[in-house]
ZAMIZA-429212 format. One record per residue (C-alpha): x, y, z; residue in one letter. Coordinates in steps of 0.5 Angstrom, whole numbers, plus 500, padded with zeros to 3 digits. Example, Ala and Ser with C-alpha at 12.3 -4.5 7.8 and 13.67 -1.06 7.14 Angstrom:
BEGIN
525491516a 527498514s 
//
This chain:
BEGIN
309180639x 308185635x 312192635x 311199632x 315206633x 310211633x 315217635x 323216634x 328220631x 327218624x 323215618x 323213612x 316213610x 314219607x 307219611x 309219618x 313225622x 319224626x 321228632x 326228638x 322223642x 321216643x 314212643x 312204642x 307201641x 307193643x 302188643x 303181646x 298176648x 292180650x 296186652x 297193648x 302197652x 305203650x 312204652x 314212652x 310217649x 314221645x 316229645x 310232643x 302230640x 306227634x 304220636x 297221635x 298223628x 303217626x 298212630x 293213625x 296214620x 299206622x 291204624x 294204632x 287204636x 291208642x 283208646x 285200646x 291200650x 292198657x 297199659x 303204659x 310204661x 315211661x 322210662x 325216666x 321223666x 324226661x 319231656x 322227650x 318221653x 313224656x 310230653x 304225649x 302223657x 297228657x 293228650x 294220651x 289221657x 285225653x 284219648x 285214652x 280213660x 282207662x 290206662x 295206668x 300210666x 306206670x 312212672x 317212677x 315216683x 322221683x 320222676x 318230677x 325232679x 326238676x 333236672x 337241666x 342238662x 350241661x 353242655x 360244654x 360246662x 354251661x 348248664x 342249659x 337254660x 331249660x 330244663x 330236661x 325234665x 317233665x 314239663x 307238665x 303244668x 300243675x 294243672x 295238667x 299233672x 293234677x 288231671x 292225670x 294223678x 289217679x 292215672x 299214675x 301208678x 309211682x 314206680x 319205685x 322197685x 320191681x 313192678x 310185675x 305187670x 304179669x 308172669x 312174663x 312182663x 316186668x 318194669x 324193673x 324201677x 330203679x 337200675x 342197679x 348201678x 354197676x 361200679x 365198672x 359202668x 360209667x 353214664x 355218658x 352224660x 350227667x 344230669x 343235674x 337238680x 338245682x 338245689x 336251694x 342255694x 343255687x 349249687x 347243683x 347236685x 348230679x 341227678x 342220680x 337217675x 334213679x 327215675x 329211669x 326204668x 326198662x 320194661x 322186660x 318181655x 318174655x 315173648x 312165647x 313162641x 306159637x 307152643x 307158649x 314156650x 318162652x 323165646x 326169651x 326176654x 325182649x 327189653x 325196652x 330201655x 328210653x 335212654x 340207657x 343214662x 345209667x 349204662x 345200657x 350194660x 347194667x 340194663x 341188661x 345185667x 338187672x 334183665x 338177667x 337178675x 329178673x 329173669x 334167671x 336163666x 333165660x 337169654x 335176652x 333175645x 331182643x 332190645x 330195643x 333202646x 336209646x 343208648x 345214649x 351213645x 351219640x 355223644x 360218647x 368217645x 370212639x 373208646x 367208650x 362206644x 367201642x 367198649x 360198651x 358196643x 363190644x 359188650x 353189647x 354184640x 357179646x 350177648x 349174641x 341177641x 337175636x 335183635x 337190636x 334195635x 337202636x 333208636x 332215639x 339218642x 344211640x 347215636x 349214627x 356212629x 353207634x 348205630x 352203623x 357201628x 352196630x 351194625x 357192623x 358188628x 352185629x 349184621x 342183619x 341182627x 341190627x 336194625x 335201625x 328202627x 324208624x 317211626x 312208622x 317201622x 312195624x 317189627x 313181629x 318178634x 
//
């Protein structure tokens, strides 16, 4: 399996540009996916600039319907005809964030125009439950919540009288992959989650109940552990290095304290990833 960031938080090569967003690009077998695309046109010049043929995809997965995953949709359908765009159906909800009690003035959700969104209908393959792409690659539609597993942020939708409602997130989705090795034998299960706003633990936890028996060898995620107390990302980290993965990449909205802190614990077996990084699982 082959992965390349094509939009992420930060880079470390000097031809590719950064930006507040997420985009993946991952073959496996026969299949080119697409996980996330990005806060803005971005990806399309770092995916030249990493010889990624975007016209080749067949297929692309979005994570939940927030602008920093979705905003490259639109110009992706421009340059791609074919590819099914697989996203949740309670994706389009408009939700706003909250800082310090404040409710932001813009809205976090996606912000494509009616126009745009009519253009790209019959792309888009709604998402609810389990979604099997194939024998061993699976989107997991809405994610379980775990009673013991609380977010570290809230989202919100605005009702009709002006109160607000907690966004249940139940748009956010993973995509999990069962990587062969050179015999065809499964290697086990590498996951691709956007953000984590439901937990990163309950991901992993659903990928298991999916893939029964199997070890999650990989993951690769915004973990949304930037704003977190030291308590809380000691905890989840802690149970994130139990799982003794092979790899974890920490992208997007982990965080630096997150990931140095993973990195600690978990060694070479951490990488931080960047746009334009190039990884062969």
């Amino acid at each position: 399996m082959k992965i390349q960031i094509l939009s992420e938080n930060r880079t470390n090569e000097p031809e590719c540009l950064a930006e507040h967003g997420l985009s993946v690009y991952i073959e496996i077998g026969d299949r080119k996916i697409l996980f996330d695309l990005g806060g803005s046109d971005i990806y399309l010049q770092n995916a030249k600039r990493m010889k990624v043929d975007l016209e080749q995809v067949d297929t692309v997965v979005i994570s939940h319907g927030h602008y920093d995953h979705t905003e490259g949709v639109p110009s992706f359908c421009e340059r791609n005809r074919n590819a099914k765009i697989y996203i949740h159906e309670r994706a389009f909800e408009t939700v706003y964030g909250m800082e310090k009690g404040k409710l932001d003035e813009e809205p976090c959700s996606i912000r494509w125009t009616k126009q745009q969104h009519d253009k790209i209908a019959d792309r888009l393959v709604l998402t609810k439950g389990v979604t099997w792409l194939s024998e061993d690659i699976v989107v997991s539609g809405t994610i379980p919540k775990q009673e013991d597993c609380v977010p570290t942020e809230a989202f919100y939708l605005k009702n009709m009288d002006g109160s607000l409602t907690v966004d249940p997130m139940e748009h956010e989705q993973f995509l999990a992959v069962r990587v062969p090795d050179e015999n065809g034998r499964s290697k086990g299960i590498f996951l691709f989650s956007g953000c984590s706003h439901t937990g990163v633990i309950p991901c992993i936890r659903y990928a298991k109940e999916l893939f029964p028996g199997e070890k999650i060898m990989g993951f690769l995620a915004g973990m949304h552990l930037y704003n977190s107390s030291a308590k809380t990302r000691e905890h989840i980290l802690g149970l994130i290095a139990a799982e003794e993965m092979d790899y974890i990449l920490p992208v997007h909205c982990t965080g630096i304290l997150a990931i140095c802190d993973l990195r600690h614990l978990m060694g070479d077996r951490c990488i931080p990833a960047g746009v334009g990084d190039t990884f062969n699982f």
